[in-house]
C-alpha positions, 0 to 999 in steps of 0.5 A: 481472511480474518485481521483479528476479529475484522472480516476481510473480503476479496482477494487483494489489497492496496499497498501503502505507498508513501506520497502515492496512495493518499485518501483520494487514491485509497478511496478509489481503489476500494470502490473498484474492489480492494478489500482493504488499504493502508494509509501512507507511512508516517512517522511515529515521533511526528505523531507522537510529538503532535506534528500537523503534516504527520497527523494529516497522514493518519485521516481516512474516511469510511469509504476506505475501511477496512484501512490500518494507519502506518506508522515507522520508527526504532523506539518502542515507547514512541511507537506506543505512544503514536498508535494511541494518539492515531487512534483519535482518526479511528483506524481498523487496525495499526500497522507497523512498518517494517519493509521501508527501503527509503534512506530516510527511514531506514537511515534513522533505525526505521522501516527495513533497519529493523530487519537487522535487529529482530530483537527491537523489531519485537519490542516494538511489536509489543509495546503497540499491542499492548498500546492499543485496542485494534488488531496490530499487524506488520508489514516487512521484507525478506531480509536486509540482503540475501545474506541474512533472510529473517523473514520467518523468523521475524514474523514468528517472533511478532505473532508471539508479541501479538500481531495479528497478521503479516505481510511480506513483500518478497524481496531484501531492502537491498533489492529495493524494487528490483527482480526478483521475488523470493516466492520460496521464502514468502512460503516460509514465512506462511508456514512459520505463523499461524496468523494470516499471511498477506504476499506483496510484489509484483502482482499485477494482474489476476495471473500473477495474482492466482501465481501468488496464491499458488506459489506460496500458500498465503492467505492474501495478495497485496498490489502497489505499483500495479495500481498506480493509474489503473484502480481497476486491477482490482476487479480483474484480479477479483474475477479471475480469482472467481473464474468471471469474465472480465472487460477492462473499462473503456478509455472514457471510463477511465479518465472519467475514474481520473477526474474523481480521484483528481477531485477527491485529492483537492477535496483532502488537500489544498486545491494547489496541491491537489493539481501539482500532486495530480501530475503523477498520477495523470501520468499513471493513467496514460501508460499503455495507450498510444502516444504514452510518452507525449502525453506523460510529458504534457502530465508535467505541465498541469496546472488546473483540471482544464489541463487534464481535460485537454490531455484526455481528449488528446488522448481519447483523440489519438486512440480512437481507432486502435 
């Protein structure tokens, strides 16, 4: 698959997940064989009025590229004007959103509020490829409800104004994150475009990742909770694309993964922020093993990587024989 003339590799990319997938998880998930991410979500009139948190969000590194800074907002001029000025970090391709259910944005005009007004959601589409000189591309939802799917339409309109590729998470922003994932019109959406379609929802695994592919006829998945404390699913959906074997890392592997992607996250962010934010994902990394919820319960009380360090050791302790 192709984002305008940028070659991509693989069968599966990182979701952006705002406060989730920051650079450390970003960098970590590509070395385990993503193809390519999206940076957290970010406001187009932070960036464009020069807000320090807002700029924070657009840096990345070349251990993430292929990645696209994401912006959100209602104003094509603003919207034009951030994806210029986040060109200084030097993205691959700019994504606009178009799918954020949060009330916070889609309460202001953005993200899934633009599946209400097609019309401004061109517009805006418009005004940052004419802005910029990479790839744009647009990430959205079926529909605001089940009343009113626009998904094809939209996606037509925005491969008119230039968009370069689309990704759409099969669900309606008043679903949220709920069941279940409309396969029938992610399909539509593929046959209304010409420009590579990118499927997200509940892919999880190299199954339900080949189902994808099957069900609908895109041209790439993409993960996002799935990945959360588990950057390996990425190379199982790879080998099973591949018809490989695959062999999930062992437990040490595993939180040995976590401890780079602790250190990365206080390398980028001050070093309390890094610890209190690593909690989460602490916690990701315990789903599945026995004695999960103990051990995601003393998640909640790190304050240094000593405290990880004995989490993992309980962990490794409690688990040895199953």
């Amino acid at each position: 698959m192709n984002i305008g003339k940028i070659k991509i590799n693989g069968f599966a990319a990182l979701a952006p997940m705002a406060g989730v997938a920051d650079r450390a998880m970003r960098e970590i998930c590509m070395q385990h064989g993503a193809a390519f991410c999206i940076g957290e979500l970010t406001s187009s009139k932070g960036v464009a009025l020069g807000d320090e948190k807002s700029f924070s969000l657009l840096a990345c590194n070349q251990a993430e590229r292929p990645i696209a800074s994401q912006l959100f907002g209602s104003d094509p001029e603003t919207m034009a004007k951030a994806a210029k000025k986040a060109l200084e970090f030097k993205p691959d391709f700019i994504d606009i959103n178009m799918g954020c259910p949060a009330p916070k944005v889609a309460g202001n005009g953005g993200g899934s509020a633009l599946l209400k007004d097609i019309i401004l959601a061109e517009k805006i589409v418009k005004a940052v490829v004419d802005a910029v000189d990479v790839p744009v591309t647009v990430k959205m939802r079926t529909g605001w409800d089940s009343d009113s799917i626009v998904a094809p339409e939209l996606a037509k309109r925005c491969e008119n104004a230039g968009a370069k590729m689309i990704t759409i998470h099969g669900r309606t922003r008043k679903q949220m994150y709920a069941p279940y994932i409309d396969y029938k019109t992610i399909e539509q959406v593929v046959k209304s475009v010409e420009i590579p379609v990118v499927a997200n929802g509940d892919v999880v695994d190299g199954k339900s990742a080949k189902y994808m592919y099957d069900a609908t006829g895109c041209d790439f998945v993409m993960v996002g909770r799935a990945a959360q404390g588990n950057p390996f699913v990425f190379e199982e959906i790879n080998a099973f694309m591949q018809n490989r074997p695959y062999t999930p890392p062992s437990l040490e592997k595993r939180f040995e993964t976590l401890f780079k992607q602790v250190e990365l996250m206080i390398k980028y962010k001050e070093s309390r922020i890094g610890i209190l934010e690593s909690r989460k994902h602490t916690a990701w990394y315990m789903q599945g093993l026995h004695s999960a919820a103990a051990l995601r319960r003393l998640c909640g009380e790190i304050n240094s990587l000593d405290d990880i360090r004995i989490i993992c050791e309980k962990a490794l302790e409690q688990n040895k024989n199953l």
